[in-house]
RODO-934803 format. One record per atom (N, C-alpha, C, O): residue number from 1; residue in one letter; atom name; x, y, z. Coordinates in Angstrom, 3 decimals, always signed. Layout:
BEGIN
NUM,A,CA,X,Y,Z;
...
end
This chain:
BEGIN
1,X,N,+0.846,-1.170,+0.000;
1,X,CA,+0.000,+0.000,+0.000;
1,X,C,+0.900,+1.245,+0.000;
1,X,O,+1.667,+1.337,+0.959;
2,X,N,+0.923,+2.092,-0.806;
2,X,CA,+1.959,+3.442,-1.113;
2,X,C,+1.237,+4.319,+0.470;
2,X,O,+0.140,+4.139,+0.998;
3,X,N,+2.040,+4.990,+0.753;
3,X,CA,+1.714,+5.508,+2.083;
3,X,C,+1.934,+7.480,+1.452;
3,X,O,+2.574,+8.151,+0.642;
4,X,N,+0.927,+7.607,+2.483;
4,X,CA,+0.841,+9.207,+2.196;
4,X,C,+1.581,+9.910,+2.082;
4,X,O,+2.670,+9.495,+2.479;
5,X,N,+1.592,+11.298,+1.545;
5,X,CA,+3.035,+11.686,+1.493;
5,X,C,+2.944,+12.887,+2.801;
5,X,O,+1.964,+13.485,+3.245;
6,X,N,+4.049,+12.933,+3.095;
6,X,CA,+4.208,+13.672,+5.111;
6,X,C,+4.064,+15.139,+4.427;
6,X,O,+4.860,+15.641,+3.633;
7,X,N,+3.195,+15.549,+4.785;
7,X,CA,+2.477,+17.169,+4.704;
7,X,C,+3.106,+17.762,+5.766;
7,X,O,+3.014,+17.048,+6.764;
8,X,N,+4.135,+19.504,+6.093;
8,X,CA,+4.148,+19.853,+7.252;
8,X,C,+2.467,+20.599,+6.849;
8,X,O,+1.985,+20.963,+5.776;
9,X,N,+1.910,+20.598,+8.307;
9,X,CA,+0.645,+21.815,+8.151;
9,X,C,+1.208,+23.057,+8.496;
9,X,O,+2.169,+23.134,+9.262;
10,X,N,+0.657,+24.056,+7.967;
10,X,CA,+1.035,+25.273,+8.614;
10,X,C,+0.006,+26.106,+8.145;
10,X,O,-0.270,+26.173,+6.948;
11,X,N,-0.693,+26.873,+9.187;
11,X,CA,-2.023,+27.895,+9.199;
11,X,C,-1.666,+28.749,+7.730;
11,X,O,-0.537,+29.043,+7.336;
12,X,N,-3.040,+29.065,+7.019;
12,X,CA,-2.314,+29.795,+5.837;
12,X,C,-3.300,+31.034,+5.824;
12,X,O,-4.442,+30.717,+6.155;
13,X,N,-3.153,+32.139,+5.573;
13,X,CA,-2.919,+33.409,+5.397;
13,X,C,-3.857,+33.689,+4.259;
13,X,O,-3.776,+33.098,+3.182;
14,X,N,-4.856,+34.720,+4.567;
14,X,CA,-6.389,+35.102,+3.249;
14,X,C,-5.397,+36.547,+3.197;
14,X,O,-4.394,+36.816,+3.857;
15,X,N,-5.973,+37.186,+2.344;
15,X,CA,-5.752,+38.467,+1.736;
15,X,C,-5.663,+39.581,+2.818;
15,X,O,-4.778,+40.417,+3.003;
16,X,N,-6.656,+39.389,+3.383;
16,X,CA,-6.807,+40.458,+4.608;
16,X,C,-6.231,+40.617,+5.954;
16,X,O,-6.225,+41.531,+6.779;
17,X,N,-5.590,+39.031,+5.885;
17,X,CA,-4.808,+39.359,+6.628;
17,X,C,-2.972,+39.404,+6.134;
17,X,O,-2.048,+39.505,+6.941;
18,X,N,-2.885,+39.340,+5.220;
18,X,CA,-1.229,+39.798,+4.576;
18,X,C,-1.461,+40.974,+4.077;
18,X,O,-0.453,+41.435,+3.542;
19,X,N,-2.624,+41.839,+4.016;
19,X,CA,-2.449,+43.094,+3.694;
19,X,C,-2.271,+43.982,+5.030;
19,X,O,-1.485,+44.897,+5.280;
20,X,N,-3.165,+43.450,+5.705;
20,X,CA,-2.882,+43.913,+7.058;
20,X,C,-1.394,+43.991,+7.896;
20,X,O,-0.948,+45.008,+8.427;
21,X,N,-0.717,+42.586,+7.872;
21,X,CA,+0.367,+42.537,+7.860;
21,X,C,+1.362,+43.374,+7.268;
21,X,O,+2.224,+43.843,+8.010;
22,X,N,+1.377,+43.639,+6.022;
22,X,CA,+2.150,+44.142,+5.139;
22,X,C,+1.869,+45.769,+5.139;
22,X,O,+2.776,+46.577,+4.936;
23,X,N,+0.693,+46.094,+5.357;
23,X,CA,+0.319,+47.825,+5.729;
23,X,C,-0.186,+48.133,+4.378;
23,X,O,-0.208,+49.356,+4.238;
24,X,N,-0.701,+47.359,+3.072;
24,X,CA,-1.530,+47.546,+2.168;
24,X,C,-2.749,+47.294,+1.713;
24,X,O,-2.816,+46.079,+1.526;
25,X,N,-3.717,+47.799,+1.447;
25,X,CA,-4.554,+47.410,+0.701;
25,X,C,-4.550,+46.141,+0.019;
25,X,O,-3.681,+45.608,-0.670;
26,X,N,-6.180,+45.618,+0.497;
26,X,CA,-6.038,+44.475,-0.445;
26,X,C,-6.163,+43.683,-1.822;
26,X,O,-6.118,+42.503,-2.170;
27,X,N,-6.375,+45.142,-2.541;
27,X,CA,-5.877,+44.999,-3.505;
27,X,C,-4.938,+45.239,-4.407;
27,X,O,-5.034,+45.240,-5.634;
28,X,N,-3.619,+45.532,-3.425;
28,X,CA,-2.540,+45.757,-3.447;
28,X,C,-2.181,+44.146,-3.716;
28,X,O,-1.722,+43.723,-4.777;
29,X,N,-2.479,+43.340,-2.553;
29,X,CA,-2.286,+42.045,-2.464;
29,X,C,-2.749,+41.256,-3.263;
29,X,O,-2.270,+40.123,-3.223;
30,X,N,-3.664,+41.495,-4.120;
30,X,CA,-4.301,+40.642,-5.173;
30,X,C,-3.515,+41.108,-6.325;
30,X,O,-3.535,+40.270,-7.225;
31,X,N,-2.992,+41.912,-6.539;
31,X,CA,-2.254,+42.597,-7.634;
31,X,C,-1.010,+41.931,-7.921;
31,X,O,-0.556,+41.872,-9.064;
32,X,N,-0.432,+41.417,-6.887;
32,X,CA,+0.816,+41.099,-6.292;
32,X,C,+0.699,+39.638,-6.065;
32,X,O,+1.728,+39.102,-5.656;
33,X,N,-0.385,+38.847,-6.251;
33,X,CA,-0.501,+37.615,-6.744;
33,X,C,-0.846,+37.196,-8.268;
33,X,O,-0.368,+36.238,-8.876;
34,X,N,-2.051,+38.403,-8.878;
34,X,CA,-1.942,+38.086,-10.303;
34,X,C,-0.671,+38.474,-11.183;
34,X,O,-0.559,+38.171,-12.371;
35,X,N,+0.285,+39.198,-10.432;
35,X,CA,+1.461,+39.202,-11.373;
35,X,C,+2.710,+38.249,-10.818;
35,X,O,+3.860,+38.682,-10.885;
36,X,N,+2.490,+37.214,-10.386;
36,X,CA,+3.060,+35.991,-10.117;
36,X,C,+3.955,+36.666,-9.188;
36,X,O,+5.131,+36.360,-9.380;
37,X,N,+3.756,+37.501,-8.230;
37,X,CA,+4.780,+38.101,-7.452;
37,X,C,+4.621,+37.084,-5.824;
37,X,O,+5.459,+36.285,-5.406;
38,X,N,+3.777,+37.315,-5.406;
38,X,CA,+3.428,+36.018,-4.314;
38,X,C,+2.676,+35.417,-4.709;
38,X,O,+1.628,+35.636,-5.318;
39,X,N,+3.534,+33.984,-4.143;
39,X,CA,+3.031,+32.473,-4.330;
39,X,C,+1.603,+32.437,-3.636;
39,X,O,+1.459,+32.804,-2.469;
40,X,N,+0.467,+31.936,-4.484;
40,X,CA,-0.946,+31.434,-3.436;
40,X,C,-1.642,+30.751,-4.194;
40,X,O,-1.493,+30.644,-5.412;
41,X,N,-2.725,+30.069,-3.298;
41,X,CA,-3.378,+28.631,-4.357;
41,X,C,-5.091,+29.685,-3.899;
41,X,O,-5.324,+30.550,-3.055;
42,X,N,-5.609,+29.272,-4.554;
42,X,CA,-7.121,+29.400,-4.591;
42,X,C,-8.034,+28.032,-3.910;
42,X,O,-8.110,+26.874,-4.319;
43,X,N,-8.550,+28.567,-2.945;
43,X,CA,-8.975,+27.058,-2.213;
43,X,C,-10.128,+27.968,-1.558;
43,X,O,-10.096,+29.004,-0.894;
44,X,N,-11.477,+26.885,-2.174;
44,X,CA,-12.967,+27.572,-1.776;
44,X,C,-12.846,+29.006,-2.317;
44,X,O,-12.888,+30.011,-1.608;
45,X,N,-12.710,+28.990,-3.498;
45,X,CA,-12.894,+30.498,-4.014;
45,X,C,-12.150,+31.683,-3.404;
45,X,O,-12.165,+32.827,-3.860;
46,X,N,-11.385,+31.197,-2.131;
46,X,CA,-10.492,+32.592,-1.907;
46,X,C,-8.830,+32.252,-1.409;
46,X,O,-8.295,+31.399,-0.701;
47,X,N,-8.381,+33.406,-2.191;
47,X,CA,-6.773,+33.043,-2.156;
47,X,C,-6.170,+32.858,-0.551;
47,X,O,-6.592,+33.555,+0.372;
48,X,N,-5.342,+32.032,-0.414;
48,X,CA,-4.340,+31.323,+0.724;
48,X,C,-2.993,+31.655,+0.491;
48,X,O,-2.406,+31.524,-0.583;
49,X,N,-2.698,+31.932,+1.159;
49,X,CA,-1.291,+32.615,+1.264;
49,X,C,-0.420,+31.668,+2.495;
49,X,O,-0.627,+31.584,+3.706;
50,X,N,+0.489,+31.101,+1.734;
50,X,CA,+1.330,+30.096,+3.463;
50,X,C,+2.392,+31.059,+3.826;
50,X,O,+3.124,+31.410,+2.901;
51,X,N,+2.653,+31.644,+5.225;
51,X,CA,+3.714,+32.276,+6.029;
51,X,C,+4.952,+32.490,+4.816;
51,X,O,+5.160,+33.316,+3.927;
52,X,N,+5.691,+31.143,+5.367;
52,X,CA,+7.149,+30.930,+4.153;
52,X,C,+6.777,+31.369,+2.732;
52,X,O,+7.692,+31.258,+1.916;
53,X,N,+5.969,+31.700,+2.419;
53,X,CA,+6.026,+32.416,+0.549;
53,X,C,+5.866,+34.099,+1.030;
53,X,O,+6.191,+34.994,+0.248;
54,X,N,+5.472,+34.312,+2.037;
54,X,CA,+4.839,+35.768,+2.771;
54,X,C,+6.612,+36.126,+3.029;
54,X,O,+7.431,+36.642,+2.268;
55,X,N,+6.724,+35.695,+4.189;
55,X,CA,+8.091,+35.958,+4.196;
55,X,C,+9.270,+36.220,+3.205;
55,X,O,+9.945,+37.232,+3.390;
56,X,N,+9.590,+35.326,+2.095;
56,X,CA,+10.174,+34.776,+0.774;
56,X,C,+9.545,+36.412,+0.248;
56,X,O,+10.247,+37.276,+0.774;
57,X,N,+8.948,+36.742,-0.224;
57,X,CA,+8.470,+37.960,-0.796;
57,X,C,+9.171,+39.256,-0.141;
57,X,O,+10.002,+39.919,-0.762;
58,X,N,+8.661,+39.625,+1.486;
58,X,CA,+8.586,+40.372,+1.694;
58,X,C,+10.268,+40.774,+1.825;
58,X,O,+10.675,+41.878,+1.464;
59,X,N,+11.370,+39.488,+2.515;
59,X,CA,+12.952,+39.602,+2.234;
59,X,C,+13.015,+39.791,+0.940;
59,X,O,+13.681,+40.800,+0.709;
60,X,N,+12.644,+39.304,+0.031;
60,X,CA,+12.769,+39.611,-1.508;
60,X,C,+12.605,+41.318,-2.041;
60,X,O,+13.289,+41.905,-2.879;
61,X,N,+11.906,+41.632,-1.550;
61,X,CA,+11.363,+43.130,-1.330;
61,X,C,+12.598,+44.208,-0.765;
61,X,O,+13.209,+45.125,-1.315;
62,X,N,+12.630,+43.725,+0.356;
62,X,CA,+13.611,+44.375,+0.859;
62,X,C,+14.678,+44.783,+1.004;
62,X,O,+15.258,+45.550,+1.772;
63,X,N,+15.102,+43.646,-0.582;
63,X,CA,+16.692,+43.324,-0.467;
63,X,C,+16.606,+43.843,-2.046;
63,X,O,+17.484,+43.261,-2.683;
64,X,N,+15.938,+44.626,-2.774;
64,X,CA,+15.702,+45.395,-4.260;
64,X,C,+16.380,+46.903,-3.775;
64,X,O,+16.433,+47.841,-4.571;
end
C-alpha cells in the first residue's frame, strides 16, 4: 500500500490578513498575486497565502 506523502501543516494566510500585515490594501495584495509576485493557491474560491512564501516575498522586497 503506497503511504501518504508527510504534509508539514502550517495555518495559511487570506488576503486580509497579509495586507494587514504588510500595511496595504487588499488589492494591493491581489495585484501582487496576479502578477506571479506572491506564491498562493485558490482554495474555496479565496486566495491562501502560506507564512514561508509571505516571508520569501517580503525579504525579496527588501533586499531590491
Amino acid at each position: 500500500m503506497p503511504s501518504k506523502p508527510n504534509f508539514k501543516r502550517e495555518p495559511l494566510l487570506d488576503i486580509m490578513e497579509v495586507a494587514a500585515f504588510c500595511g496595504v490594501s487588499d488589492k494591493t495584495v491581489r495585484r501582487w498575486i496576479e502578477a506571479g509576485d506572491l506564491p498562493a493557491a485558490k482554495l474555496g474560491g479565496q486566495w491562501r497565502i502560506r507564512h514561508r512564501d509571505l516571508d520569501a516575498f517580503v525579504i525579496d522586497r527588501m533586499s531590491r
